[in-house]
C-alpha positions in Angstrom: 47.0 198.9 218.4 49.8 200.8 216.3 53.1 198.8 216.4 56.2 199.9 215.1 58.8 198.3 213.5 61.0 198.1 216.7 58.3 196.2 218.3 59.9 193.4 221.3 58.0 190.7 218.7 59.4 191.7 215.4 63.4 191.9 217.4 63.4 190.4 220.1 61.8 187.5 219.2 62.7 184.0 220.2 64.3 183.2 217.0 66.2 186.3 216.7 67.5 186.2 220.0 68.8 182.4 219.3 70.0 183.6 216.0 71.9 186.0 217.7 73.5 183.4 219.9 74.7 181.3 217.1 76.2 184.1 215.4 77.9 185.1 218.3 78.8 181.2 219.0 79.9 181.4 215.3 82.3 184.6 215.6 83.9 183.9 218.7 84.7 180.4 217.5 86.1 182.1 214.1 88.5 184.6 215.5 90.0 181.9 218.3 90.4 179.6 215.5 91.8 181.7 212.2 93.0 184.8 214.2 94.2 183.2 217.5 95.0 180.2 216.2 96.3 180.4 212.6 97.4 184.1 212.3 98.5 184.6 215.9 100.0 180.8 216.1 99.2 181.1 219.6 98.5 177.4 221.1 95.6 176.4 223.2 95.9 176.0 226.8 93.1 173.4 228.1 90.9 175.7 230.3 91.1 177.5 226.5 89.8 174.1 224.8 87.1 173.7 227.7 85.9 177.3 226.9 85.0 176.4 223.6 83.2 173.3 224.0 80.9 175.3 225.6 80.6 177.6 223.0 79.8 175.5 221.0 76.7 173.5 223.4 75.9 177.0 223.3 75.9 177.5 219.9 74.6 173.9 219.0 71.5 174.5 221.4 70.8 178.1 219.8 71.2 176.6 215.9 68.7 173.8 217.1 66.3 176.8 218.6 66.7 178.8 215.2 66.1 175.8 212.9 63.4 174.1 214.9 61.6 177.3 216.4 59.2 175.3 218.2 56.1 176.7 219.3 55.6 174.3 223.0 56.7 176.0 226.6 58.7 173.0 227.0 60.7 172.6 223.9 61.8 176.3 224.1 62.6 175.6 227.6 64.7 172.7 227.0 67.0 174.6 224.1 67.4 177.2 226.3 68.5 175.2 229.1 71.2 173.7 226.9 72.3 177.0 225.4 72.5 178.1 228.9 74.6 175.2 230.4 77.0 176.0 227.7 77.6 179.5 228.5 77.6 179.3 232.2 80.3 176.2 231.7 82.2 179.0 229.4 81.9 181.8 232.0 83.0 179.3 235.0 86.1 178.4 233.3 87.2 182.0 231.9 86.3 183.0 235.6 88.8 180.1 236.7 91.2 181.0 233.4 91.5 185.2 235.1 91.9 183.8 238.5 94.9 181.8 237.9 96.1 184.6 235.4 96.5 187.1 238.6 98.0 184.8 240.7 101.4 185.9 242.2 104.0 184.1 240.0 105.1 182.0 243.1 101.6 180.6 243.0 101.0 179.5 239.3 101.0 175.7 239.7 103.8 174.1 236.8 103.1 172.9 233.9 101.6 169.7 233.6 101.3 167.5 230.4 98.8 168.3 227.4 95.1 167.8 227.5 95.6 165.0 224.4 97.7 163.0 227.4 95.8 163.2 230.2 92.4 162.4 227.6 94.4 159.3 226.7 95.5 158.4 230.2 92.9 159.5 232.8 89.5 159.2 233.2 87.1 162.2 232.4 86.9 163.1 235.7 90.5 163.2 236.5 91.3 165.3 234.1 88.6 167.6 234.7 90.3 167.8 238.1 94.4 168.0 236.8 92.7 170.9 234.0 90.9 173.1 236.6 94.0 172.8 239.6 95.4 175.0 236.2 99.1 174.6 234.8 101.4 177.0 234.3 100.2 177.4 230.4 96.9 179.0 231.7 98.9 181.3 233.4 100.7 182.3 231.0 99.6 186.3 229.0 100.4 185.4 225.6 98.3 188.1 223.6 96.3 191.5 224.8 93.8 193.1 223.4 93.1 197.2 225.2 95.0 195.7 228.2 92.8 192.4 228.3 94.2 189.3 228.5 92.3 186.5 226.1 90.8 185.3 229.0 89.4 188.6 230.2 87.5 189.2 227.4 85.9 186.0 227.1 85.3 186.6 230.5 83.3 189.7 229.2 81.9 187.8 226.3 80.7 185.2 228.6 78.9 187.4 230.9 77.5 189.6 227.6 75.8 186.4 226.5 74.7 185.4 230.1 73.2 187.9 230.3 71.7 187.6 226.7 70.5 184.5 227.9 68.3 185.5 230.7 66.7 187.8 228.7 65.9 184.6 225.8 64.3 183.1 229.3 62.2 186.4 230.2 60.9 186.1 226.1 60.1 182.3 226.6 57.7 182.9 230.0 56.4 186.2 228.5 55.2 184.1 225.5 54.3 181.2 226.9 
């Protein structure tokens, strides 16, 4: 059998395709940070900060699938389901971040207080609750990129590495 270098095993592979994830995980979380964040001195809205975490489940699950690489249905199972909760987390909350970004402006709910208040003063699932009724931050278009909003492309991002997902889950039966 005559394989070629751009063979699903030597690309494709489980490893790679986790690898690919963390680097992604690992970009996205660099450009919010230093070029959102620093450059841009743009501050975080919470459906922003919720967005992240679960890039970086995402990411943690993929640099655990890298590192580990394990061999056992399960185990690669398992990583993946992490990596996965992650990014369907991330694309729930940028899907909930565009909504309340097209809202008529009558609409927008006000501002509320920070997400470092309502962590000190409500329980977890309170603010869960207060963070995705949205504030009038969320709302808020502070930087586009080719007409996007920030949330719209994460939105994109999101979906890109949904969809990069399924395919890691397609590898992991295929191999199994």
């Amino acid at each position: 059998m005559n394989k070629t270098i751009f063979s699903h095993k030597s690309y494709l592979s489980y490893r790679n395709i986790n690898a690919f994830l963390l680097i992604m995980a690992i970009t996205a979380m660099s450009f919010a940070y230093f070029f959102l964040q620093k450059y841009l001195k743009l501050e975080l809205c919470p459906l922003c900060v919720f967005q992240r975490v679960g890039v970086v489940v995402m990411g943690s699950f993929a640099l655990l699938a890298v590192v580990i690489n394990p061999r056992k249905f399960v185990a690669r199972l398992l990583l993946w389901l992490g990596s996965f909760a992650g990014v369907l987390w991330s694309l729930a909350v940028a899907i909930r971040h565009v909504w309340i970004q097209h809202l008529p402006a009558d609409e927008v709910p006000s501002c509320g207080p920070g997400l470092d208040f309502l962590l000190d003063a409500f329980p977890l699932m309170q603010v869960l609750k207060e963070v995705f009724s949205g504030s009038g931050e969320c709302a808020e278009i502070a930087w586009q990129f080719l007409g996007l909003s920030i949330p719209e492309q994460t939105l994109i991002l999101f979906s890109v590495l949904t969809v990069v997902n399924l395919y890691l889950l397609k590898v992991i039966i295929k191999d199994r």
